[in-house]
C-alpha positions as CSV (number, residue, x, y, z in Angstrom):
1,X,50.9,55.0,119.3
2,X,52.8,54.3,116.5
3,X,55.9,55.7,117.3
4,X,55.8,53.7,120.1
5,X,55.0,50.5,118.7
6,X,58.3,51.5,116.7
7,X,60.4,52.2,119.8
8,X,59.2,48.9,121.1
9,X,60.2,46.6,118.2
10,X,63.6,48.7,118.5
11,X,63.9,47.8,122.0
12,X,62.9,44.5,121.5
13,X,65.0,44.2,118.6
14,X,68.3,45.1,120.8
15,X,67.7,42.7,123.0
16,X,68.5,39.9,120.8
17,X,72.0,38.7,120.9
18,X,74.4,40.1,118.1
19,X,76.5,37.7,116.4
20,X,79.6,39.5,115.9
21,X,81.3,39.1,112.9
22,X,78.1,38.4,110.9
23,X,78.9,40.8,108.1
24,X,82.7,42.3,107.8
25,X,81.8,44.3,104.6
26,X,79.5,45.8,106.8
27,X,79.8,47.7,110.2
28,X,78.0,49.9,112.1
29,X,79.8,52.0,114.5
30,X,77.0,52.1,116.6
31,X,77.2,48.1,117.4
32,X,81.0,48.2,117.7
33,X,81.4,48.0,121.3
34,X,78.0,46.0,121.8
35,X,79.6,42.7,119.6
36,X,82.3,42.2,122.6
37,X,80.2,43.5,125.8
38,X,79.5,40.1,127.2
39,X,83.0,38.5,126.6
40,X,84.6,42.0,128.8
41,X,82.8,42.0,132.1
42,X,83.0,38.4,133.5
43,X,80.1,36.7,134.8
44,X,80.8,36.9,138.9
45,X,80.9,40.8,138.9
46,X,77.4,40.8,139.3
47,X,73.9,42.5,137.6
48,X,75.4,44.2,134.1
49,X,75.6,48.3,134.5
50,X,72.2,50.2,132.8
51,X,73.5,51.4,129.6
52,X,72.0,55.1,129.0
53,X,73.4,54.7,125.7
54,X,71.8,52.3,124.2
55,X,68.0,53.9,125.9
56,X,69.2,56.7,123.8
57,X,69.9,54.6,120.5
58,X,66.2,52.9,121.4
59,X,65.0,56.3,121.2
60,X,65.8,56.9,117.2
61,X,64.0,54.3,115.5
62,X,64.8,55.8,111.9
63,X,68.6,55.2,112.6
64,X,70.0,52.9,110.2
65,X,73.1,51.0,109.7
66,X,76.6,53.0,108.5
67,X,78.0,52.3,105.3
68,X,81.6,53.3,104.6
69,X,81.0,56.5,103.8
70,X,83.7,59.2,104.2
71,X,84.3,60.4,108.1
72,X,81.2,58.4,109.3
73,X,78.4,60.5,107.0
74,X,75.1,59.1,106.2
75,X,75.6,58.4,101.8
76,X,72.8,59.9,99.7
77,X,71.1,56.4,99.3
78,X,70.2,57.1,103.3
79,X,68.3,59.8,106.1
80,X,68.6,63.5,105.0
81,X,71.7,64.7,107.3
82,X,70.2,65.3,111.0
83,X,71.2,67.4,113.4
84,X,71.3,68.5,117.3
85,X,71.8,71.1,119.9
86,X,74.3,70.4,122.6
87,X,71.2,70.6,124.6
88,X,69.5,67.9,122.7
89,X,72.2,65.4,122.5
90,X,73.0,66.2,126.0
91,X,69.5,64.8,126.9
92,X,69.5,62.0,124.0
93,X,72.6,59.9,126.4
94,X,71.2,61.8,129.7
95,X,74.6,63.9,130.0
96,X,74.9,67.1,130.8
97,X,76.1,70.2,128.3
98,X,79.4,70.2,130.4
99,X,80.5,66.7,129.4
100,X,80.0,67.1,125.9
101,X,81.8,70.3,126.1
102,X,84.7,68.1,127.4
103,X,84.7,65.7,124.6
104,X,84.5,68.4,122.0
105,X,88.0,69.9,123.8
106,X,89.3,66.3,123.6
107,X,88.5,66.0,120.4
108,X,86.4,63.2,119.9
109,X,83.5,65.6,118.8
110,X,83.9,68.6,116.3
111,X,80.4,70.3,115.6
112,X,80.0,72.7,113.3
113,X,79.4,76.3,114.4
114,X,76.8,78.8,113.9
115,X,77.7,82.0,115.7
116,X,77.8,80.9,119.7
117,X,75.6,78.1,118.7
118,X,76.7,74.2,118.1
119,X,75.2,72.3,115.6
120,X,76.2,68.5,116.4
121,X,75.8,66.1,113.0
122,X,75.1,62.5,112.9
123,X,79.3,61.4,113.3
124,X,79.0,63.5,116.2
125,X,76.0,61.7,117.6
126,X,78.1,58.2,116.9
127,X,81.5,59.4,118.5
128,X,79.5,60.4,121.9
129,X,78.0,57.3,121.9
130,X,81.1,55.1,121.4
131,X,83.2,57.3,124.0
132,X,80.6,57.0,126.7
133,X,80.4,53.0,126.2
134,X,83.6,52.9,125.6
135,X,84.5,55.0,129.0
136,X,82.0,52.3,130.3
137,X,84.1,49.5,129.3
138,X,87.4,51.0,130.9
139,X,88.9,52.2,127.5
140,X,91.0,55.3,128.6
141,X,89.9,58.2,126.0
142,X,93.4,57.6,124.1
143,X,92.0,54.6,123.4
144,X,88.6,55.6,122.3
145,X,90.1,58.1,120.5
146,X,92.5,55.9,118.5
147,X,89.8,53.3,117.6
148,X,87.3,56.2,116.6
149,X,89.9,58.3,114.2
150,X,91.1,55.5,112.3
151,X,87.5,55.1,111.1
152,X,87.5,58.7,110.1
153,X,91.3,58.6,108.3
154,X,90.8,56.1,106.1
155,X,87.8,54.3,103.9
156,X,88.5,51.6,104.6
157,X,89.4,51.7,107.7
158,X,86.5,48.9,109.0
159,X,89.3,45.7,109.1
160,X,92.3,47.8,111.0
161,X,89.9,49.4,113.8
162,X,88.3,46.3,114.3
163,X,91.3,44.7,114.9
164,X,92.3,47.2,117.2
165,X,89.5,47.3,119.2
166,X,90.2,43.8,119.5
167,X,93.5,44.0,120.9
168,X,92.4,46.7,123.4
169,X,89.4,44.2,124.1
170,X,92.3,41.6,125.1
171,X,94.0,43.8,127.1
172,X,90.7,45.0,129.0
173,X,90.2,41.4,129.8
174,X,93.3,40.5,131.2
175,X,92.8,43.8,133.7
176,X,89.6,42.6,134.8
177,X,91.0,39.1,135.5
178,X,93.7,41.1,137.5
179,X,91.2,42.8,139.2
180,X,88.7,40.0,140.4
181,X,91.9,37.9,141.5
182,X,92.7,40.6,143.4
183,X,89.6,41.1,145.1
184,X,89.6,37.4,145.6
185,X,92.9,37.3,147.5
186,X,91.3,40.6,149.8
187,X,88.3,39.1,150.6
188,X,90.5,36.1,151.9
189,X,92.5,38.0,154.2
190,X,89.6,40.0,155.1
191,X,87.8,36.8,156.5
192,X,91.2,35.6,158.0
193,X,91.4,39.1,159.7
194,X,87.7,38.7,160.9
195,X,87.8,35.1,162.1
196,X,90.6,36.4,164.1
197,X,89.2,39.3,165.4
198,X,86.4,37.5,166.5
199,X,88.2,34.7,168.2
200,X,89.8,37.0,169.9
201,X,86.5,39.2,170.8
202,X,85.1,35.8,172.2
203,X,88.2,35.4,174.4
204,X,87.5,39.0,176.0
205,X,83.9,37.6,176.6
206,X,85.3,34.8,178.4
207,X,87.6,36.5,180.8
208,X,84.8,39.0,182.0
């Protein structure tokens, strides 16, 4: 019961609205995408898309926010290290194995290894969730990627991926805007081809 009052609160708890830019000195990679979701999709696309992710993140009420610390690890002042199976962080974002095999190849994940055996640490529980909202987003794994290793290349490295995520953010936007203009202009020409079709349907009607 009381690890479900404590899933609740989380829950509840993500619902509220983050302000982004509360806190520069202080970012959490987890929260990096979720600051800008509402300014990328615009409002006429209709009902937002079920984020597995953040079910997942609901699911880990001991997680706490990420310091600075070198390559995205936990400092000692925080949790003991965790870790996971690929089978267990497979079914912590409702993947399968396979597409976390895929990431690992791409790069964006680098467990360590025990024999045949993966052991995935807490960066690598991070990166899988930022790719797979970021692939929900539209970022193009490059992208991801990009954003994600600059965090990992430099200390202080907060400012310069933020600012990059930003641009990328801009750049999303404007392809949306492409995209619902040009779904505008095809809806138009489909009811033009429609009311034609008809008309001329009626006319058929006529001469019988």
């Amino acid at each position: 019961m009381a690890a479900q009052g404590r899933a609740a609160v989380g829950h509840q708890a993500d619902a509220r609205p983050r302000q982004c830019g509360a806190d520069d000195n202080h970012i959490d990679q987890d929260e990096l995408f979720d600051c800008h979701v509402n300014s990328v999709v615009p409002r006429d696309m209709g009902r937002p898309v079920h984020n597995q992710c953040d079910h997942a993140h609901d699911q880990s009420p001991q997680d706490t926010i990420m310091t600075d610390a070198p390559h995205g690890e936990s400092t000692s002042s925080e949790r003991p290290q965790r870790s996971w199976s690929i089978g267990e962080l497979a079914r912590m974002f409702e993947v399968t194995p396979r597409t976390i095999r895929f990431y690992e190849q791409e790069g964006l994940l680098s467990p360590l290894r025990q024999g045949q055996k993966r052991i995935y640490r807490e960066k690598d529980r991070v990166r899988l969730k930022l790719t797979l909202r970021g692939k929900r987003l539209g970022f193009s794994l490059a992208e991801i990627r990009e954003v994600v290793m600059m965090y990992d290349a430099m200390p202080d490295g907060n400012a310069r991926q933020l600012q990059r995520l930003l641009e990328i953010i801009v750049e999303k936007r404007a392809e949306l805007e492409r995209q619902v203009e040009d779904i505008r202009l095809m809806r138009l020409e489909m009811d033009d081809v429609e009311r034609r079709a008809r008309e001329a349907l009626d006319q058929l009607h006529q001469q019988a």
